[in-house]
C-alpha positions, -999 to 999 in steps of 0.1 A, spaced: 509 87 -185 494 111 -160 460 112 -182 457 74 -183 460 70 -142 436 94 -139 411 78 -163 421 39 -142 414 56 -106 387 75 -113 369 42 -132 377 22 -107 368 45 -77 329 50 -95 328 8 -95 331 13 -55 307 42 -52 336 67 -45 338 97 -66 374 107 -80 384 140 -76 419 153 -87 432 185 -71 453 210 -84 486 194 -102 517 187 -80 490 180 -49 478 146 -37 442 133 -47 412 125 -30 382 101 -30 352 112 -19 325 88 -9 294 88 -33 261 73 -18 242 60 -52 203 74 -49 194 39 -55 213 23 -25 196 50 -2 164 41 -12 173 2 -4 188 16 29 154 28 35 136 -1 23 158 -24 47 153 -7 72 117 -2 73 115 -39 67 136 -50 97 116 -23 118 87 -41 106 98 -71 117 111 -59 152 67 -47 157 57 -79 142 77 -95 168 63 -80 196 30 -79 182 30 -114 183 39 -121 214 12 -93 231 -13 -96 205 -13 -132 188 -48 -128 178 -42 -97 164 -11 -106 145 -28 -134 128 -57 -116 114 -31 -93 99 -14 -120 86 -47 -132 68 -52 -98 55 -13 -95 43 -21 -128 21 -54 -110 4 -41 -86 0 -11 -99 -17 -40 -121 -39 -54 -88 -48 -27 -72 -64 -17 -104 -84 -54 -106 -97 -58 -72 -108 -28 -79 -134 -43 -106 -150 -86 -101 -144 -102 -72 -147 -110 -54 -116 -148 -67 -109 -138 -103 -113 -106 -95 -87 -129 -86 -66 -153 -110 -67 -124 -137 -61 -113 -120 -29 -152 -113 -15 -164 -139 12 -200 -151 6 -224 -128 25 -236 -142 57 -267 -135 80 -259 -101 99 -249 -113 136 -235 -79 150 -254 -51 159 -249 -14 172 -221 -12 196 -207 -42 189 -203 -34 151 -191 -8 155 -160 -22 175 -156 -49 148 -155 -27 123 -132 -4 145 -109 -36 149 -109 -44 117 -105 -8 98 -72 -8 125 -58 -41 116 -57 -30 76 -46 4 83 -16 -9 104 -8 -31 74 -6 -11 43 8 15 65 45 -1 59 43 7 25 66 -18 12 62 -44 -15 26 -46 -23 15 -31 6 8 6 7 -20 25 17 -39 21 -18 -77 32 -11 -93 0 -31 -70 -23 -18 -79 -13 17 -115 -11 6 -113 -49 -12 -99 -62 20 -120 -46 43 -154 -55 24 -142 -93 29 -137 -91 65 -168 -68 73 -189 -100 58 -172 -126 74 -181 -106 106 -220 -105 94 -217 -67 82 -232 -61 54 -206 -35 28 -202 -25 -11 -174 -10 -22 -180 23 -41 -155 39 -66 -154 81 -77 -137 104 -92 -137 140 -89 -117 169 -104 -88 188 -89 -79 222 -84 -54 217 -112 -82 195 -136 -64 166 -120 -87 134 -121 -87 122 -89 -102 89 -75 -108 75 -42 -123 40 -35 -145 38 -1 -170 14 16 -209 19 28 -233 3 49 -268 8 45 -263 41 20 -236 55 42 -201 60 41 -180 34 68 -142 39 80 -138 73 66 -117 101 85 -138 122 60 -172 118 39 -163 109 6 -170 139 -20 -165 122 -56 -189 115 -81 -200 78 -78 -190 58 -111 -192 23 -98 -201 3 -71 -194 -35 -59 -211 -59 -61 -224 -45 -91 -230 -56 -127 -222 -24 -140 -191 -21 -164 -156 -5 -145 -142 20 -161 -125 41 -135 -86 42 -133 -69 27 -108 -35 45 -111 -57 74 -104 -69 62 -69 -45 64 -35 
């Protein structure tokens, strides 16, 4: 009788997320609370997503222009990652691209478009949620549609490299005019494709962050 009221609490108490543990006999028992690793990484997830929302908020209201472009960008990016399931990566890429357009911006005031728009991007995949994590070609796709839509002319290179363990390692990065663009550092990977391009792809994207 004892064994089978055991077996009932303890079942039911692991349905609850409690954890049963009997003590020694003739003494009372005790549930201890059990936080499933899954729930605390929905925890986590919920609450990145409502502090997400909180900055959106604001963001809106100080910086509507600002909150709109990233909005634009969210929905690319969002197109990206469906297209890359289904196309292969140079025709994903040639979906998202914007026609190129005469090149309006020069000097200083490229550089704080490109500054702008780098930041905007950033800030998004930053939250790391859903589909939107700091992913180097995803970045680099986005990026590459924006900079021409702003009259800056862009490719998107893709390289690899090996690491100090014989890792493969990639990276995805953009240049203008032969040099690299919105790097914290210069780019040291050996160059295996390049956008637009009619060369085949055959880097790995799992390999790139």
């Amino acid at each position: 009788m004892r064994l089978a009221v055991t077996q009932t609490v303890s079942l039911r108490a692991q349905a609850n997320g409690l954890r049963y543990k009997p003590l020694a006999r003739g003494r009372p028992h005790r549930l201890e609370f059990r936080r499933p690793e899954a729930l605390t990484t929905l925890s986590l997830k919920a609450m990145r997503l409502l502090h997400l929302i909180a900055r959106g908020s604001r963001k809106i209201i100080l910086k509507p222009g600002e909150s709109f472009l990233i909005l634009r960008m969210a929905l690319w990016v969002s197109l990206l990652s469906l297209l890359v399931k289904f196309r292969p990566l140079p025709r994903a890429l040639e979906l998202v691209a914007a026609k190129p357009k005469p090149t309006a911006n020069t000097g200083e005031i490229s550089e704080e478009t490109m500054n702008r728009l780098a930041g905007a991007i950033d800030l998004l995949l930053r939250t790391d949620l859903f589909v939107f994590k700091p992913i180097c070609w995803k970045r680099a796709a986005v990026l590459h549609r924006y900079l021409t839509l702003s009259g800056i002319n862009s490719r998107i290179v893709f390289g690899v490299r090996r690491g100090a363990q014989g890792e493969v390692d990639g990276h995805a990065w953009l240049e203008s005019n032969g040099a690299p663009i919105l790097e914290t550092t210069a780019p040291n990977y050996k160059v295996t494709y390049a956008f637009p391009s009619d060369d085949p792809f055959e880097a790995d994207l799992a390999s790139m962050s």
